[in-house]
Backbone as JSON, one array per atom type, in Angstrom:
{
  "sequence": "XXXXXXXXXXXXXXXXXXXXXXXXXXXXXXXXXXXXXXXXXXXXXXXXXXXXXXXXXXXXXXXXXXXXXXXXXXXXXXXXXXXXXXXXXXXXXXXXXXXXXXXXXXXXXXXXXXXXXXXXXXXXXXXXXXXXXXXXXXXXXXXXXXXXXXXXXXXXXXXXXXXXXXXXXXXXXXXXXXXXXXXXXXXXXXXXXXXXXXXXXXXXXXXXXXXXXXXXXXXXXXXXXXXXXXXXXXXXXXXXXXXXXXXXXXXXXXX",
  "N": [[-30.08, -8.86, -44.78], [-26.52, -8.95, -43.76], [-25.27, -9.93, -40.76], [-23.04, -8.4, -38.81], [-19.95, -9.4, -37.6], [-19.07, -9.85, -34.55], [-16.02, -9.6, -32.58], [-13.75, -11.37, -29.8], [-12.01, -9.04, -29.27], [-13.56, -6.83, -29.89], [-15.72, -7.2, -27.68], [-13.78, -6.79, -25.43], [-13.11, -4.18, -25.45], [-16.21, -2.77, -25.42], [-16.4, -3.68, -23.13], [-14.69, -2.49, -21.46], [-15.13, -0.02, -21.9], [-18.27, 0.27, -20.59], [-17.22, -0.47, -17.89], [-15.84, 1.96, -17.56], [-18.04, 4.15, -17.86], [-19.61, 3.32, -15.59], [-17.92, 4.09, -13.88], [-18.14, 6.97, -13.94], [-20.9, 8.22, -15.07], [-22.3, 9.99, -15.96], [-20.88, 11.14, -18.47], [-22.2, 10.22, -20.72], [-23.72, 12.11, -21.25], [-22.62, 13.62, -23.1], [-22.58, 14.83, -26.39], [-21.86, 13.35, -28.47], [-22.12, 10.81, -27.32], [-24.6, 10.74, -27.49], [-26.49, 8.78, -28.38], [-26.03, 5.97, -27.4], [-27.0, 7.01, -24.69], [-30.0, 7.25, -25.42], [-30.19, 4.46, -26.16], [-30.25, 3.15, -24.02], [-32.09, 4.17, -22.55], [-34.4, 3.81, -23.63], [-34.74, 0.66, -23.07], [-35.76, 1.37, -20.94], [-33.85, 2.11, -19.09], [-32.15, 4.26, -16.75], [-30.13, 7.7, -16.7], [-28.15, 9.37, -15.08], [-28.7, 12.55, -13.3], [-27.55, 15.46, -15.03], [-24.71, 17.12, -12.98], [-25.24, 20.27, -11.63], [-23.25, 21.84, -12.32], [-22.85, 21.07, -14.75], [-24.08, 21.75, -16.21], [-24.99, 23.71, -19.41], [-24.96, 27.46, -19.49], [-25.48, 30.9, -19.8], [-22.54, 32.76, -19.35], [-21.06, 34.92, -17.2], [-18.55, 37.77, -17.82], [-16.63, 38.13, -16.07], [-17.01, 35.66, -14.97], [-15.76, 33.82, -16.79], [-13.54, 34.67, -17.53], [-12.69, 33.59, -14.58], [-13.06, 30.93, -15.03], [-11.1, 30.56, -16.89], [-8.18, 31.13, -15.33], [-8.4, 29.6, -13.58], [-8.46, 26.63, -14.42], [-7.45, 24.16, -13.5], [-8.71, 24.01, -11.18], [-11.2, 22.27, -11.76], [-10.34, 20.11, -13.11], [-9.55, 18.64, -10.99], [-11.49, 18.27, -9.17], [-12.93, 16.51, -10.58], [-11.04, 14.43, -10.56], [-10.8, 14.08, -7.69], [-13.22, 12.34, -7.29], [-12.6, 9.75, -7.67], [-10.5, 8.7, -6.03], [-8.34, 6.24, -4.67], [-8.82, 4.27, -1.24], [-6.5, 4.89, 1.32], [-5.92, 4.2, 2.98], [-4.04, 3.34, 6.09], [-1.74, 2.5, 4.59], [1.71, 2.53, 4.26], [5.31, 3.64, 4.11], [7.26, 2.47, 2.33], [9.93, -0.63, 3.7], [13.29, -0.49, 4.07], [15.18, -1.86, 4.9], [18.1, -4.11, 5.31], [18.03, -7.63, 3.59], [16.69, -10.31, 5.3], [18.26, -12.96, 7.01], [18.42, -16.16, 4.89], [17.88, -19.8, 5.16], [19.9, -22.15, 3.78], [18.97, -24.01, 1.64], [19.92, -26.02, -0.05], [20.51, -27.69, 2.27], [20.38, -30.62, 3.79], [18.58, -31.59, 6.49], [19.66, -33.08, 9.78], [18.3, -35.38, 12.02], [18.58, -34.71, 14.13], [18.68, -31.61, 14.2], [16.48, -30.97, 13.38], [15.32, -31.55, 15.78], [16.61, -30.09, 17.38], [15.19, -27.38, 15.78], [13.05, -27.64, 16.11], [12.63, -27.01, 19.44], [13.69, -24.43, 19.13], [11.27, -23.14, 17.73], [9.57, -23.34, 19.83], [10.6, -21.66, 21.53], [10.9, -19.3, 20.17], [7.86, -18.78, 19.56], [6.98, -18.55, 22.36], [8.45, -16.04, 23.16], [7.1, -14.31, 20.98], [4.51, -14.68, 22.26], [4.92, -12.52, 24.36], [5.29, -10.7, 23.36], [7.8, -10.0, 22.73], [9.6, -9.1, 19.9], [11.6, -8.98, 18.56], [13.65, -10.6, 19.68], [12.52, -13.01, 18.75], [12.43, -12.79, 16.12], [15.22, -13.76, 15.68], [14.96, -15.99, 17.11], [13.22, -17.33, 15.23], [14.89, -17.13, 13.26], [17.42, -18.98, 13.93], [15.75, -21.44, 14.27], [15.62, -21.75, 11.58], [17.69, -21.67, 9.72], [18.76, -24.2, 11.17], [16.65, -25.71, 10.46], [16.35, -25.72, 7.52], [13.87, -26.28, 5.41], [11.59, -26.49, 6.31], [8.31, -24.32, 5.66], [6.76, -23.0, 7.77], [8.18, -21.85, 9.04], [9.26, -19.32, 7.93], [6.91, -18.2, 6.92], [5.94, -17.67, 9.58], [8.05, -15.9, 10.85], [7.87, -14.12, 8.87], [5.29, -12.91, 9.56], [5.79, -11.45, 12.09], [7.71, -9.58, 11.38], [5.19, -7.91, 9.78], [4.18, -7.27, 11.91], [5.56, -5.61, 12.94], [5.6, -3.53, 11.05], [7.31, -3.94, 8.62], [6.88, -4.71, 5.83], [7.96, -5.2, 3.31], [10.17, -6.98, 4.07], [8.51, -9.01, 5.23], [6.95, -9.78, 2.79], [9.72, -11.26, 1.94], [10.01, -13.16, 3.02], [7.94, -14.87, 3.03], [7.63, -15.65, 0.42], [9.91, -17.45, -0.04], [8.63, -19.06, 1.86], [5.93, -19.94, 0.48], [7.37, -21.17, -2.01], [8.36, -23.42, -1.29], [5.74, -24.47, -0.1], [3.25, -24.21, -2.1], [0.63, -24.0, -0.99], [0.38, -22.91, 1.53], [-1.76, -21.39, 3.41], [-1.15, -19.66, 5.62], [0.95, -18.05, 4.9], [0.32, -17.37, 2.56], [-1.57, -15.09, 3.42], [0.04, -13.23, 5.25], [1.43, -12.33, 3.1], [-0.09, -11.35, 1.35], [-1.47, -9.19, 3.21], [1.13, -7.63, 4.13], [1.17, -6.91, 0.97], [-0.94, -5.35, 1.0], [-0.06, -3.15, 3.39], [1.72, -1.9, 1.61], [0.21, -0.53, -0.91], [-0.32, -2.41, -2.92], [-2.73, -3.35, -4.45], [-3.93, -5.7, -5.82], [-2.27, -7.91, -5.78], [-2.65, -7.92, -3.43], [-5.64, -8.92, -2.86], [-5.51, -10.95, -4.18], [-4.01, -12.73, -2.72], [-4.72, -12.75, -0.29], [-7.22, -13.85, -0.96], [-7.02, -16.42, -1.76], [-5.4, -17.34, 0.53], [-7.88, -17.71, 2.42], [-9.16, -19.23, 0.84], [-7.73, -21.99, 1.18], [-7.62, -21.96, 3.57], [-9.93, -20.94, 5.62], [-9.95, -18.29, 7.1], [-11.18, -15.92, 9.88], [-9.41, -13.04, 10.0], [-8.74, -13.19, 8.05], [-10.25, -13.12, 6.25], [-11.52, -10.77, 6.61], [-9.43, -9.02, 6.17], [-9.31, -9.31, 3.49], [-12.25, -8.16, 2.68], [-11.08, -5.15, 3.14], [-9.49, -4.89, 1.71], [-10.58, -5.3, -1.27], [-12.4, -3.49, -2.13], [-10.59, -1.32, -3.12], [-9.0, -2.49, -5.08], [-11.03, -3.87, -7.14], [-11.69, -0.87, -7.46], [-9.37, 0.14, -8.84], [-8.97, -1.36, -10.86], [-11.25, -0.98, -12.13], [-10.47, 1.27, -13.07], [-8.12, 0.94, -14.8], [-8.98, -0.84, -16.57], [-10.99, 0.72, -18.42], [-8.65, 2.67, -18.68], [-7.33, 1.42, -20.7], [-8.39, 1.46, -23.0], [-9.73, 4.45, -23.14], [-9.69, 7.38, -22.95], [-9.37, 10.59, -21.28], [-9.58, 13.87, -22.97], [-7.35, 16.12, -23.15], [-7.48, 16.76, -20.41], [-10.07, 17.03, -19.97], [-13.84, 16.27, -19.8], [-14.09, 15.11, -22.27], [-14.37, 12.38, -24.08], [-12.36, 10.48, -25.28], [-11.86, 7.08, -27.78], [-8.7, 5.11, -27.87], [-6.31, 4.27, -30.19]],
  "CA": [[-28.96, -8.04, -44.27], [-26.1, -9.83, -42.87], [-25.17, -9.36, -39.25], [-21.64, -7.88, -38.42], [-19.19, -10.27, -36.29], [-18.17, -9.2, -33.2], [-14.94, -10.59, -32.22], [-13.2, -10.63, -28.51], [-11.61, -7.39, -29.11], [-14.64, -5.62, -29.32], [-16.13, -7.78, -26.57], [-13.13, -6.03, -24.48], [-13.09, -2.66, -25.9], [-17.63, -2.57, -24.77], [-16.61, -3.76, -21.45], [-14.2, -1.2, -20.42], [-16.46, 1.43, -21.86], [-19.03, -0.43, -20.19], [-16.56, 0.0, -16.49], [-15.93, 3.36, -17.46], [-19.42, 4.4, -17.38], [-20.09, 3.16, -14.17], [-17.89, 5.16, -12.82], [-18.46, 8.51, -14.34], [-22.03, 8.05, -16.03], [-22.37, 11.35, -16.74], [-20.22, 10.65, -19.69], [-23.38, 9.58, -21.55], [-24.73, 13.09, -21.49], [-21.99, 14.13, -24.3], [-23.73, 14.94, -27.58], [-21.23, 12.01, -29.24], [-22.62, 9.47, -26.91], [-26.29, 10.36, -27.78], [-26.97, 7.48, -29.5], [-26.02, 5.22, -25.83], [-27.72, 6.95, -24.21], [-30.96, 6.44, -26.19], [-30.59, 2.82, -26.66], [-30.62, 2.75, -22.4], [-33.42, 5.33, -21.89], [-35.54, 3.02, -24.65], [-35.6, -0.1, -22.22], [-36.28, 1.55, -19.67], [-33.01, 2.59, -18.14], [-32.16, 5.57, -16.62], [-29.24, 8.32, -16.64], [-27.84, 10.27, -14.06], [-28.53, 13.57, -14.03], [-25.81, 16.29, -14.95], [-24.73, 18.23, -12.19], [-25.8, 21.54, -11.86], [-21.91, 22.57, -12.71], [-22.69, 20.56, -15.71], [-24.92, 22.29, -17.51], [-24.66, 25.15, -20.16], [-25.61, 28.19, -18.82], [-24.57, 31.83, -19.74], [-21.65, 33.24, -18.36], [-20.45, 36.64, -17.53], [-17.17, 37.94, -18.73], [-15.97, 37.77, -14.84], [-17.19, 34.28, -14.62], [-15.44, 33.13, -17.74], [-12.1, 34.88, -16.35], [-12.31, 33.21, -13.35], [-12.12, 30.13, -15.54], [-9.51, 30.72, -17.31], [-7.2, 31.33, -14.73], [-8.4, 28.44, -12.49], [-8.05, 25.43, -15.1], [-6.92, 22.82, -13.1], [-9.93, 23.58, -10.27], [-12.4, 21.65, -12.11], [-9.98, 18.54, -12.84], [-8.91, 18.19, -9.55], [-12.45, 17.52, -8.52], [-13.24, 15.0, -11.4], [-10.43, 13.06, -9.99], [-10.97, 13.8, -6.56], [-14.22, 11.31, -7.07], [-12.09, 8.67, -8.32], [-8.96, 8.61, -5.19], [-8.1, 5.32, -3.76], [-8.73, 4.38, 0.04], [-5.14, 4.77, 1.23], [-5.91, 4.08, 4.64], [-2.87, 2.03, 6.37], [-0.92, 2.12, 3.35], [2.96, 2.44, 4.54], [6.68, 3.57, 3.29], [8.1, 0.72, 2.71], [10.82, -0.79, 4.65], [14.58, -0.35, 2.92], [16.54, -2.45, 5.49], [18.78, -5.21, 4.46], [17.27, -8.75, 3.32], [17.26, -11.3, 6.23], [19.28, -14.49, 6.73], [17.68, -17.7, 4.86], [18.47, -20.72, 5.31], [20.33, -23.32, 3.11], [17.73, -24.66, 0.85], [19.93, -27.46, -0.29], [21.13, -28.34, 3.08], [19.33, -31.83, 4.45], [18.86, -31.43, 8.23], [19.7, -34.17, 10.21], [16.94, -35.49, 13.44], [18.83, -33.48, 15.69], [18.95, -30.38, 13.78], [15.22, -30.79, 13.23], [14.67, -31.46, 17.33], [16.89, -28.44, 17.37], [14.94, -26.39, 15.19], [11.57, -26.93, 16.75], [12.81, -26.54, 20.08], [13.97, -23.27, 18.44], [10.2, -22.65, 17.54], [8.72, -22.97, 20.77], [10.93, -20.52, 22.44], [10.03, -18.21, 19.19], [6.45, -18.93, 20.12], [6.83, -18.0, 23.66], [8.99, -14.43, 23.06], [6.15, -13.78, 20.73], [3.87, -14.21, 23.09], [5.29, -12.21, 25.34], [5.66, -9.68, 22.5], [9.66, -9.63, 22.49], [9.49, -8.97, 18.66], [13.25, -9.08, 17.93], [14.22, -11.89, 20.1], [11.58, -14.07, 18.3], [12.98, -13.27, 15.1], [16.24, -14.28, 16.15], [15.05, -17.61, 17.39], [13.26, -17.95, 13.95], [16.06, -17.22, 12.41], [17.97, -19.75, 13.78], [15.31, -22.79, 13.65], [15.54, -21.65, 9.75], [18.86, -22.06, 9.81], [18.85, -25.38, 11.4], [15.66, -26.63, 9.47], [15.82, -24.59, 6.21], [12.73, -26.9, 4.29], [10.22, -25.82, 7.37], [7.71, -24.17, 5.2], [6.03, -22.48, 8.1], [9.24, -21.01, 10.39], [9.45, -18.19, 7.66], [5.7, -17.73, 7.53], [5.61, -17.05, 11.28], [8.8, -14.97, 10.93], [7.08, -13.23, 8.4], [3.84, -12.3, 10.22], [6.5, -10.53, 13.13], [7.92, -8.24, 10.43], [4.45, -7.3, 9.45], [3.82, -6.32, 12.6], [6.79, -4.29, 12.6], [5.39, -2.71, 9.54], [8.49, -4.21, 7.45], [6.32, -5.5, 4.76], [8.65, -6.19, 2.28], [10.54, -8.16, 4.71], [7.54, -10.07, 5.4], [7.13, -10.52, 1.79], [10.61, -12.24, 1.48], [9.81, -14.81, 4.0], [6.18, -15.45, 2.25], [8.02, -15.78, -0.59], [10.19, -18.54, 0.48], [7.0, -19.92, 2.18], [5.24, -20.5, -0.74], [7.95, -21.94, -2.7], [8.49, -24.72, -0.46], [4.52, -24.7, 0.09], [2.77, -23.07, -2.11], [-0.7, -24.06, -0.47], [0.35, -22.3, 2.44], [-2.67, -20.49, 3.81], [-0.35, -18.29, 6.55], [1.99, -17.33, 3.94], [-0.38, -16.0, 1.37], [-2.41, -14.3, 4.13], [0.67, -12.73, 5.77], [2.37, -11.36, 2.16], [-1.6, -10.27, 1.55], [-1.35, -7.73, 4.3], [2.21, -7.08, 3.29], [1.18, -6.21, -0.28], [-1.91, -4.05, 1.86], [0.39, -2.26, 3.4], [2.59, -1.22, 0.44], [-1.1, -0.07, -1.45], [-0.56, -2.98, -4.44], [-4.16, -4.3, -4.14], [-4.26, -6.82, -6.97], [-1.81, -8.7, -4.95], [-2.85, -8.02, -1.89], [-6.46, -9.3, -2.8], [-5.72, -12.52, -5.14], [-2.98, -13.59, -1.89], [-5.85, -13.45, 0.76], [-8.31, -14.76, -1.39], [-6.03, -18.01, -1.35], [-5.43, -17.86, 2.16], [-9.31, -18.27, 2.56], [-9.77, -20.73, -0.27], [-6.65, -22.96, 1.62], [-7.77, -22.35, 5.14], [-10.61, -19.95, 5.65], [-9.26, -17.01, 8.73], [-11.59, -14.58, 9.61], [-8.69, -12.4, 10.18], [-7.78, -12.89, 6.41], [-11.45, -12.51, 5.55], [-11.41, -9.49, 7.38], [-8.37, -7.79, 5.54], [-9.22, -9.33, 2.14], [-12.8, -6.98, 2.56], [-10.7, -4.28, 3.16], [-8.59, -4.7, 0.24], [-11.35, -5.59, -2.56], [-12.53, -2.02, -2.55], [-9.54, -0.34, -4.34], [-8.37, -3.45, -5.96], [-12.09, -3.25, -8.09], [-11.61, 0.42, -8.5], [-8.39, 0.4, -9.71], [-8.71, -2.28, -11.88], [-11.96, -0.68, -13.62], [-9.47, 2.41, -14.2], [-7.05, 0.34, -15.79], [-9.84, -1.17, -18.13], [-10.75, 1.96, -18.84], [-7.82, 3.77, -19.44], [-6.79, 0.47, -22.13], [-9.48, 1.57, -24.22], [-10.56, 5.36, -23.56], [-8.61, 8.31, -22.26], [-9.81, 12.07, -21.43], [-8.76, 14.63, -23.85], [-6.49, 17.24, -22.49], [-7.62, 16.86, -19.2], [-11.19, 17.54, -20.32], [-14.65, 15.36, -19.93], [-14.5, 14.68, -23.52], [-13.73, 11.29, -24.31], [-11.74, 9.77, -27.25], [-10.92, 5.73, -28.08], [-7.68, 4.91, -27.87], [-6.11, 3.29, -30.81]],
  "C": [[-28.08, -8.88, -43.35], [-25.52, -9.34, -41.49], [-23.75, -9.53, -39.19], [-20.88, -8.66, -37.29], [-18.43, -9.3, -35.79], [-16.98, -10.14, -32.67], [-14.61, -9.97, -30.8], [-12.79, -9.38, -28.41], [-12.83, -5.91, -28.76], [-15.56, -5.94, -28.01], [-14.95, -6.88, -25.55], [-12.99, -4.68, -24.68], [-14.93, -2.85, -25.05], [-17.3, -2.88, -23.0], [-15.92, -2.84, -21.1], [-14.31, -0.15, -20.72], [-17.62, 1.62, -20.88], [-18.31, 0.65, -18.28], [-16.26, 1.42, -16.61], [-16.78, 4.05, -17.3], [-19.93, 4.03, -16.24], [-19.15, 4.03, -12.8], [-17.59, 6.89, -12.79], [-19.51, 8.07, -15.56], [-22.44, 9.2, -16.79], [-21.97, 11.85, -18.11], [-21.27, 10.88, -20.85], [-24.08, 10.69, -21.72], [-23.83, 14.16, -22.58], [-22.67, 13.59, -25.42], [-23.0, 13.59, -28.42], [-21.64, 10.94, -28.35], [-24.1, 9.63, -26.7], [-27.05, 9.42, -27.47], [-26.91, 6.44, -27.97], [-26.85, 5.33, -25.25], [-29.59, 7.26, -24.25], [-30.82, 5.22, -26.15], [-30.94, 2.2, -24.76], [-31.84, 3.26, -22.13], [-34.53, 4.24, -22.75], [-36.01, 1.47, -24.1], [-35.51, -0.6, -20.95], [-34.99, 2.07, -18.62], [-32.89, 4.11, -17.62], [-30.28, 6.51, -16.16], [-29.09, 8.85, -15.59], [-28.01, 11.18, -14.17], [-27.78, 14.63, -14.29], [-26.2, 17.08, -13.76], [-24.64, 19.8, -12.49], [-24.6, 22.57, -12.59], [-22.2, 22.49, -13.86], [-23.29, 20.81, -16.81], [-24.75, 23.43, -18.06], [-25.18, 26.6, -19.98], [-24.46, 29.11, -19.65], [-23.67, 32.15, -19.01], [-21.37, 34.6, -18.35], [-19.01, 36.4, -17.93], [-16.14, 37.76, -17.3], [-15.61, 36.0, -14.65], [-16.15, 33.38, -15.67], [-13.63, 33.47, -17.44], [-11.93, 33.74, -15.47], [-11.9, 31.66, -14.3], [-10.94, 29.47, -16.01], [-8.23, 30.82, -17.18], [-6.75, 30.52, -13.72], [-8.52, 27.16, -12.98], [-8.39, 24.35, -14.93], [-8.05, 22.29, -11.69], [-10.55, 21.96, -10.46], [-12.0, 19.67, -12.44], [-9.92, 17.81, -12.05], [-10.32, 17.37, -8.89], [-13.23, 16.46, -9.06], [-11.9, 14.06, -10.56], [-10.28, 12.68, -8.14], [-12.28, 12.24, -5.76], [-13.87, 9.96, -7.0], [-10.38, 7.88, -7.03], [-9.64, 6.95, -4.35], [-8.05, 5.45, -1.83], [-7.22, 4.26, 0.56], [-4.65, 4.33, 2.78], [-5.4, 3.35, 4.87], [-2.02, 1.76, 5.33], [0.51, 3.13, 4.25], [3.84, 2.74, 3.74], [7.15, 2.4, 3.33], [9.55, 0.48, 2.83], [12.23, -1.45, 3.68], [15.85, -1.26, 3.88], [16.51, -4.02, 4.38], [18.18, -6.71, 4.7], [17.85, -9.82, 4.94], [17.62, -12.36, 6.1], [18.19, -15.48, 6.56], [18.67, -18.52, 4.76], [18.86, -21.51, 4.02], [19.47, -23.86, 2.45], [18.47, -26.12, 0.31], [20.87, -28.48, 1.22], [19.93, -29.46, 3.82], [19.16, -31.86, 6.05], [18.65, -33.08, 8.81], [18.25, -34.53, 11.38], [17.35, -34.67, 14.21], [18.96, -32.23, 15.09], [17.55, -30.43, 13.64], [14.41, -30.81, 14.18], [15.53, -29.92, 17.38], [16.18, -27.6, 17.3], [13.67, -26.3, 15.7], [11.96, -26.86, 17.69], [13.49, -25.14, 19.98], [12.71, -22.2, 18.57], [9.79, -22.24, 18.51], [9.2, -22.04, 21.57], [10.63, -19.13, 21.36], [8.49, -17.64, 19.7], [6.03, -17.94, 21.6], [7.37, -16.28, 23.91], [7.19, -14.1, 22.08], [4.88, -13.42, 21.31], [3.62, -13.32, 24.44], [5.66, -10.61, 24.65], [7.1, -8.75, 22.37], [9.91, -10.42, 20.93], [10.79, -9.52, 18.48], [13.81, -10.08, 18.25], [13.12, -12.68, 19.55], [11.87, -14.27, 17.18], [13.78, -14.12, 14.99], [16.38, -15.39, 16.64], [14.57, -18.57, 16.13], [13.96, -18.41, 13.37], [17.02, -18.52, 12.56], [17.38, -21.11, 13.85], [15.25, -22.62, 11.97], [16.63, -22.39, 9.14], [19.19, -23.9, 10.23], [18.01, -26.33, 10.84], [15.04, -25.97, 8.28], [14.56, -24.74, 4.88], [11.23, -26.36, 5.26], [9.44, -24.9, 6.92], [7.34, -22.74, 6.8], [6.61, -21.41, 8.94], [9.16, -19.9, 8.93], [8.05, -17.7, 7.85], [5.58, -16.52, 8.86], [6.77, -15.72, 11.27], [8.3, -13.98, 10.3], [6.62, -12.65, 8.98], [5.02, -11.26, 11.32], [6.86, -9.04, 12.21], [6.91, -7.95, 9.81], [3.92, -6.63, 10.38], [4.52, -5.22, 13.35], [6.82, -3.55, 11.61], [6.61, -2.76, 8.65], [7.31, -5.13, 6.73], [7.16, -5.92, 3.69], [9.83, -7.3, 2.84], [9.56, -9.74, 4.94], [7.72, -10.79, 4.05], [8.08, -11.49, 1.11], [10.32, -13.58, 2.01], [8.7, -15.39, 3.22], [6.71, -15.95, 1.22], [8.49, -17.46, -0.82], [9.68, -19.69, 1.03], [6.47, -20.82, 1.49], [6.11, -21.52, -1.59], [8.47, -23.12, -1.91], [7.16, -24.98, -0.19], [3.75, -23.55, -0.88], [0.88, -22.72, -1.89], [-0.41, -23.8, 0.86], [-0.46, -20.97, 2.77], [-1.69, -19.39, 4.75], [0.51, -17.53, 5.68], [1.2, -16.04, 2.75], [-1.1, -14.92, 2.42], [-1.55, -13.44, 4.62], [1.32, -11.85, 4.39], [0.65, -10.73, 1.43], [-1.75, -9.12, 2.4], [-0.36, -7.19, 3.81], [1.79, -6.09, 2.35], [-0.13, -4.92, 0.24], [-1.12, -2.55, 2.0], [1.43, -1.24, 2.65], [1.23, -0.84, -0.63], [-0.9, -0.93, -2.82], [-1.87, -3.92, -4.07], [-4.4, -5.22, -4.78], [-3.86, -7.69, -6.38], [-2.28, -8.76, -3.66], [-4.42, -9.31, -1.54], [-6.37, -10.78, -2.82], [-4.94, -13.22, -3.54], [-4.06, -13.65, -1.19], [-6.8, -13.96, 0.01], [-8.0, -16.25, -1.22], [-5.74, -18.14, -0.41], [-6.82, -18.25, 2.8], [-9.43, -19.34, 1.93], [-9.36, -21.97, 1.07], [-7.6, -23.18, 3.1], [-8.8, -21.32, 5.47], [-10.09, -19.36, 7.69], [-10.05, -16.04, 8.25], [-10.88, -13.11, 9.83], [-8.42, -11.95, 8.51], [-9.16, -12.51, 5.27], [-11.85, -11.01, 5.89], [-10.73, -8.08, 6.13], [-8.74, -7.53, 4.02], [-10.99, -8.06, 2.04], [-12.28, -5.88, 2.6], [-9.91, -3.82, 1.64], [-9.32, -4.46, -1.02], [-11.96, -4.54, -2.84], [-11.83, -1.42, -3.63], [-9.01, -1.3, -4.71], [-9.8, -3.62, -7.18], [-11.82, -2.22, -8.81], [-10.55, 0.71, -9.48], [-8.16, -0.57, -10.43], [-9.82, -1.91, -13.02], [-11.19, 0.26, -14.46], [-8.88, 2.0, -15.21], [-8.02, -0.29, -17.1], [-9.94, -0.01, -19.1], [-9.83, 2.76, -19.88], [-6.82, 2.96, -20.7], [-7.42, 1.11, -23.01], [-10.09, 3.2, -24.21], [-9.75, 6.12, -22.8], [-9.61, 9.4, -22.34], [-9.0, 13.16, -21.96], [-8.15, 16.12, -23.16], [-7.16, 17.67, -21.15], [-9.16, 16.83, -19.0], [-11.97, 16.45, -19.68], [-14.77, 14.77, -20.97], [-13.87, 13.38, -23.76], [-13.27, 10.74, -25.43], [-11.15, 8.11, -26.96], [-9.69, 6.33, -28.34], [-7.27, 3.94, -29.12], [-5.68, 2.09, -30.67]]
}
């Protein structure tokens, strides 16, 4: 008897059946996934067991009413299992893009003693936590040394803690593309993308701010992040390959 090739496709179709089952196992106790869950119970695994909602039981004619009229109850709390941590997640910030600098302008020595004597009075408002006047000194060592990799960075990090994250993210942006092994940059548009709830980004950017430069600040955030950047990436496997039928538990492939 010859043995049936499996090609990648079905290698990715089993896995995000595979991630779907882990996070509603219960699944496996529909009479069409029998057969699954037999081939687990046989070595040696074990099922979850249905909840008590979950099992077939008579109903009265009240009880079956009450169904009928309340629908959307029973979805609400299948997906209530499934909600992202949203904690610190932010509107995001609609003001107008800030001033960069000249990218093909060459700065002379004195525009580059300029521009870090620029920094250190940046430095010092920041430490002094005069947010706005620190931009404003960024801004203009940017201006005077527009290849400085790290003056948007730092400008960045201020507008993150002004909860302008997508401001931040412009500067990071700019960051990177003049460095793009800039550990402060990815770590600073990592929070950014935090606080706007895109976790994929948020994760992969601090993961690279660790790789580059390990910050337990950035190891810090990136645990925070890798939670719902997992979950919502098994969904998305998932929902490539298997959908719930009219809202139901019943599951159907996707063509």
């Amino acid at each position: 008897m010859s043995v049936p090739t499996i090609n990648q496709d079905h290698f990715a179709q089993l896995k995000g059946f595979i991630e779907l089952c882990k996070i509603n196992p219960t699944i496996l106790h529909q009479p069409d996934l029998a057969f699954v869950k037999s081939f687990i119970e046989y070595f040696g695994g074990k099922i979850p067991a249905q909840k008590a909602d979950d099992t077939t039981q008579p109903k009265s004619e009240n009880e079956c009413k009450t169904e009928e009229t309340e629908p959307e109850a029973e979805v609400q709390s299948e997906e209530s299992d499934l909600e992202l941590d949203m904690t610190g997640v932010i509107e995001p910030d609609t003001d107008a893009p800030q001033k960069m600098g000249n990218l093909t302008l060459q700065p002379t020595e004195e525009e580059i003693a300029e521009s870090q004597a620029k920094r250190s009075e940046a430095v010092s408002a920041f430490v002094e936590k005069d947010y706005e006047k620190a931009i404003q000194l960024y801004t203009e060592a940017i201006v005077l040394n527009p290849q400085a990799s790290l003056l948007y960075a730092k400008r960045g990090q201020i507008y993150l803690l002004l909860n302008k994250p997508n401001a931040c993210i412009r500067d990071c942006n700019r960051a990177l593309e003049l460095n793009p092994d800039s550990a402060a940059a990815h770590k600073f548009r990592g929070r950014a993308y935090h606080l706007l709830g895109k976790w994929e980004e948020a994760a992969n950017d601090l993961r690279l701010a660790c790789k580059f430069d390990f910050d337990e600040q950035a190891d810090e955030w990136l645990r925070e992040a890798t939670p719902n950047y997992r979950h919502d990436n098994m969904l998305l496997r998932g929902n490539d390959y298997y959908r719930f039928e009219n809202n139901s538990t019943i599951l159907v492939p996707i063509p």
